[in-house]
C-alpha positions as MATLAB code, in Angstrom:
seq = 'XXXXXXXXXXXXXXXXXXXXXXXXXXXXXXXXXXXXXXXXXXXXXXXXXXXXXXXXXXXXXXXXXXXXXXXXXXXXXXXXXXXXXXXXXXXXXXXXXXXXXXXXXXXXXXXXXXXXXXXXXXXXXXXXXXXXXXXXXXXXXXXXXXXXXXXXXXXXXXXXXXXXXXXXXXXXXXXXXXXXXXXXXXXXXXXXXXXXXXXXXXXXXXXXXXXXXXXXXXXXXXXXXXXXXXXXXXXXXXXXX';
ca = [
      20.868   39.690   -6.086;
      19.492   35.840   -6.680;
      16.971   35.091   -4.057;
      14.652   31.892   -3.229;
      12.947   32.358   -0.537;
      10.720   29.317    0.920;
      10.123   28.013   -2.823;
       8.204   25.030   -3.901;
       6.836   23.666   -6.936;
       4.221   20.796   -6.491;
       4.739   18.902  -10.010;
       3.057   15.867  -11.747;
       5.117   12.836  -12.939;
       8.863   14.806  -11.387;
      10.258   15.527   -8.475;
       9.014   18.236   -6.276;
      10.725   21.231   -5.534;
      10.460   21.389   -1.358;
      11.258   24.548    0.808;
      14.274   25.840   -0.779;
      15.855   28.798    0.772;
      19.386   30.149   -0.551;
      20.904   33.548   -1.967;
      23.501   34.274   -4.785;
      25.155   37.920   -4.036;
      26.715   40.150   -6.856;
      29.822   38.800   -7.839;
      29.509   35.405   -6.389;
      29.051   31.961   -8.068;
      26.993   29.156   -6.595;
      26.513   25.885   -7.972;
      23.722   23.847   -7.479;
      24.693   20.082   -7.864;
      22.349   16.816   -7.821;
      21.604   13.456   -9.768;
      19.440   13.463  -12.832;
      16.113   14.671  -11.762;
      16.977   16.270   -8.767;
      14.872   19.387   -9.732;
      17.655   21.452  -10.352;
      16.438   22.528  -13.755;
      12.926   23.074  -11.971;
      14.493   25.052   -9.678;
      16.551   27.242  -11.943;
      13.124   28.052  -14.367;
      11.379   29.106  -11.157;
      14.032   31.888  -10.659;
      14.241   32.830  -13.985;
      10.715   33.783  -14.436;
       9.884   30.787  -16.574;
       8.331   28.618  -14.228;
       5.364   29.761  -11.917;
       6.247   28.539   -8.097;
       3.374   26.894   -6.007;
       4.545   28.616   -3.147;
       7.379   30.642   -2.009;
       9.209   33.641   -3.831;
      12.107   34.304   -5.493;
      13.406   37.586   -6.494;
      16.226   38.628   -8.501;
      17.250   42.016   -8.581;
      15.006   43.282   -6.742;
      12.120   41.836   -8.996;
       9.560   38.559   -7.393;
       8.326   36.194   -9.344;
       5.279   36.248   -7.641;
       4.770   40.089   -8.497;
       6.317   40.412  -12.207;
       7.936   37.547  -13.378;
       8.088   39.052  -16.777;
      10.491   41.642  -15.286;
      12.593   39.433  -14.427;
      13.898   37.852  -18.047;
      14.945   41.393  -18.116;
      17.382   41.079  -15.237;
      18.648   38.013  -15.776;
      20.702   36.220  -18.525;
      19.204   32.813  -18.945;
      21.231   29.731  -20.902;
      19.169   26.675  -21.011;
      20.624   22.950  -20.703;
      18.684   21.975  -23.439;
      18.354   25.165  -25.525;
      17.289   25.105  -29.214;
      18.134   27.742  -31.963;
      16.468   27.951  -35.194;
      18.252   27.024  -37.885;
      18.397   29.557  -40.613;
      19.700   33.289  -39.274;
      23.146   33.332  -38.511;
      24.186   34.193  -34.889;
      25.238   37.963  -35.984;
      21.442   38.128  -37.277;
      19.918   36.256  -33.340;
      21.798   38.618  -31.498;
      20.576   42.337  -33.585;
      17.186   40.244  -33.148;
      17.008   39.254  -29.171;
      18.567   43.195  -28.748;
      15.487   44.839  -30.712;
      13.171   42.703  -28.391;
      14.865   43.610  -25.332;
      14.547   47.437  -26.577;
      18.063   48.283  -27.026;
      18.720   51.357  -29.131;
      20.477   50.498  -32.480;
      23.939   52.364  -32.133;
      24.146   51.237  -28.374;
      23.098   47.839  -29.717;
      25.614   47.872  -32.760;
      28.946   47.886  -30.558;
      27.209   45.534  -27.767;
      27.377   43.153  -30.601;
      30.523   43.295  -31.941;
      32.181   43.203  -27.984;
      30.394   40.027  -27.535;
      31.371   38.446  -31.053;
      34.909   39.165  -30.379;
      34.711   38.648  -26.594;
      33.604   35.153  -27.389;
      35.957   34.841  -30.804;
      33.185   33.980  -32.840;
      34.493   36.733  -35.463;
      35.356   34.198  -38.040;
      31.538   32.125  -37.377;
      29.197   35.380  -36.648;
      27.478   35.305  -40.092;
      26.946   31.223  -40.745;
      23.723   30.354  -40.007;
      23.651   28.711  -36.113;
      22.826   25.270  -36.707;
      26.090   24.981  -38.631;
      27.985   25.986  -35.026;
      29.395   23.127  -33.217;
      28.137   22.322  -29.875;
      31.124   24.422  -28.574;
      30.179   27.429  -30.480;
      26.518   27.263  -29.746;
      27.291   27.248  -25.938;
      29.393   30.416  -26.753;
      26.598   32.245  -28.334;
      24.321   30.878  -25.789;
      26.303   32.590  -23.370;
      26.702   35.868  -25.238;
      23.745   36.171  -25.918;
      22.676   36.358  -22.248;
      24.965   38.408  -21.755;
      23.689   41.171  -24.519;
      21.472   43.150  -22.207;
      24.061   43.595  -19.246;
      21.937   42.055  -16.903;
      23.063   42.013  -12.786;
      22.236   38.417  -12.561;
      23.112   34.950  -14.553;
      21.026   31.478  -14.273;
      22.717   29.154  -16.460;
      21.681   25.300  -16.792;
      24.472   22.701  -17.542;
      26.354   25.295  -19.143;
      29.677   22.731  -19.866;
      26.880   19.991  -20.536;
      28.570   17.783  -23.741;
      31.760   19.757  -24.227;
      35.131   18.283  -24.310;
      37.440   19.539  -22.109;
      39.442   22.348  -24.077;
      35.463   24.266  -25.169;
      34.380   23.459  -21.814;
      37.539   25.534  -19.845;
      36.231   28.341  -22.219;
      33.069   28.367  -20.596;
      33.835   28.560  -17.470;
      36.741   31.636  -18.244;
      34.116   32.912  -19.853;
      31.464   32.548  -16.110;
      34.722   33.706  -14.379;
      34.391   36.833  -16.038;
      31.241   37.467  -15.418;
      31.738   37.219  -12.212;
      34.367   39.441  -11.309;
      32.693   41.928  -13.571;
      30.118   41.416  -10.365;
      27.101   39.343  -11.677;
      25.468   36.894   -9.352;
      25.600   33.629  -11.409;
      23.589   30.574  -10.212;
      24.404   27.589  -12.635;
      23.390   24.012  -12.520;
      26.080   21.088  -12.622;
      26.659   17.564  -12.156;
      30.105   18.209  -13.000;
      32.297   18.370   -9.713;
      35.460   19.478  -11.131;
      33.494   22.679  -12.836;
      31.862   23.227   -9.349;
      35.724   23.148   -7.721;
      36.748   25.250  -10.407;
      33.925   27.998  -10.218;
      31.896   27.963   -7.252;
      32.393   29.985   -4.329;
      29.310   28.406   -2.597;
      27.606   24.950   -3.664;
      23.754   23.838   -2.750;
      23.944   19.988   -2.844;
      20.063   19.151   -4.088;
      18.526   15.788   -4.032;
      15.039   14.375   -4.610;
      13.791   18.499   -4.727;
      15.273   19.372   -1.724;
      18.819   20.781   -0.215;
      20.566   18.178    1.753;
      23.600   20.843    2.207;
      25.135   24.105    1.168;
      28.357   26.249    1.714;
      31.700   26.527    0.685;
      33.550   23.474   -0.555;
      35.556   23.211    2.754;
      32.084   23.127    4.779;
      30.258   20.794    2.795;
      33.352   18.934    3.417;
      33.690   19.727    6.771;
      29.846   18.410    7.298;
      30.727   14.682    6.268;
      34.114   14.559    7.539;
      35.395   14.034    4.153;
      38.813   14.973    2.806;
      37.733   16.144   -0.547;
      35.003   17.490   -2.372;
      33.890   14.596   -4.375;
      34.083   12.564   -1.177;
      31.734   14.751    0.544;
      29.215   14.928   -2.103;
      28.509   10.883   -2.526;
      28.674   10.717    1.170;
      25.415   13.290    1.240;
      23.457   11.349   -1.213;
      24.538    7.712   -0.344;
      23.019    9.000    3.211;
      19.951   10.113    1.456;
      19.376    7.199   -0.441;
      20.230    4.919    2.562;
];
């Protein structure tokens, strides 16, 4: 469903993105975790269509990058680490807006709307302008809104990124779900308890590149380390050695 196949992304001033090769199948979460500036974000762009790669593919549902990358923001829900709303229309008013762009027929539209609004219990909040929300509440509109068009796929960037604990085990319900409702999600983390929570597969990145991938019990496995958190600072304390 999520594909990167042999992807790099040569970039000025910021890490690299070197030879990454990986796959996120339909109802399957995998985490990509790193340090600050690991080119995770880089990374995630390049697969959602935002970001052109220097060389390399990557192809999500069905749709390459290198062939119509503009497809693919119609395949895939995309929440951004360091997304910005405007500040005026209220997030009733974004959502009837991103569903006329994305061609959605009004009565279909209408009750895609509502589901998500109550889905994400932002019933009594819908019709205050967004930059009134909290940080909590914008991530949950973030989040239903990439959800609006039903797409097979989710990239999400930091999606628990400066929540507190309570709005933060929302989010990730919320990722559970849309997983079992068979999405391939790829998200971005530096959180390890949200990757232990979520992820059913991990990529550990560092300096643009994958130093490891698998299941928790692999990557643990690999290091000889007894937990999770273990194993990951043994992988980059080796790569920084």
């Amino acid at each position: 469903m999520i594909e990167a196949l042999h992807l790099s992304k040569n970039c000025q001033g910021s890490t690299s993105i070197r030879d990454v090769t990986f796959s996120v199948s339909p109802g399957e979460v995998v985490g990509i975790l790193g340090p600050q500036g690991a080119g995770k974000t880089t990374l995630l762009r390049m697969l959602a269509g935002i970001v052109v790669p220097s060389s390399g593919e990557g192809i999500v549902a069905g749709v390459s990058t290198s062939v119509d990358p503009f497809r693919i923001k119609n395949r895939v829900g995309y929440v951004a680490g360091d997304a910005t709303l405007p500040s005026q229309p209220t997030a009733r008013e974004l959502l009837w807006q991103r569903g006329h762009l994305q061609g959605i027929p009004s009565a279909e539209l209408e009750s895609r709307v509502e589901a998500l609004i109550t889905a994400f219990e932002l019933e009594k909040h819908a019709d205050q302008p967004v930059a009134t929300l909290s940080a909590e509440l914008r991530q949950r509109f973030n989040l239903a809104r990439s959800l609006l068009h039903d797409p097979p796929a989710l990239i999400l960037d930091e999606p628990t990124h400066a929540l507190d604990m309570m709005s933060g085990h929302f989010v990730l319900m919320a990722i559970r779900a849309a997983r079992d409702a068979g999405k391939a999600v790829l998200l971005a983390t530096r959180s390890l308890s949200d990757a232990e929570y979520l992820c059913d597969r991990v990529l550990l990145m560092n300096q643009g590149q994958v130093v490891d991938q698998g299941t928790l019990s692999e990557v643990c496995a690999h290091t000889g380390a007894r937990t999770f958190a273990e194993a990951v600072l043994r992988q980059f304390q080796l790569r920084s050695a």
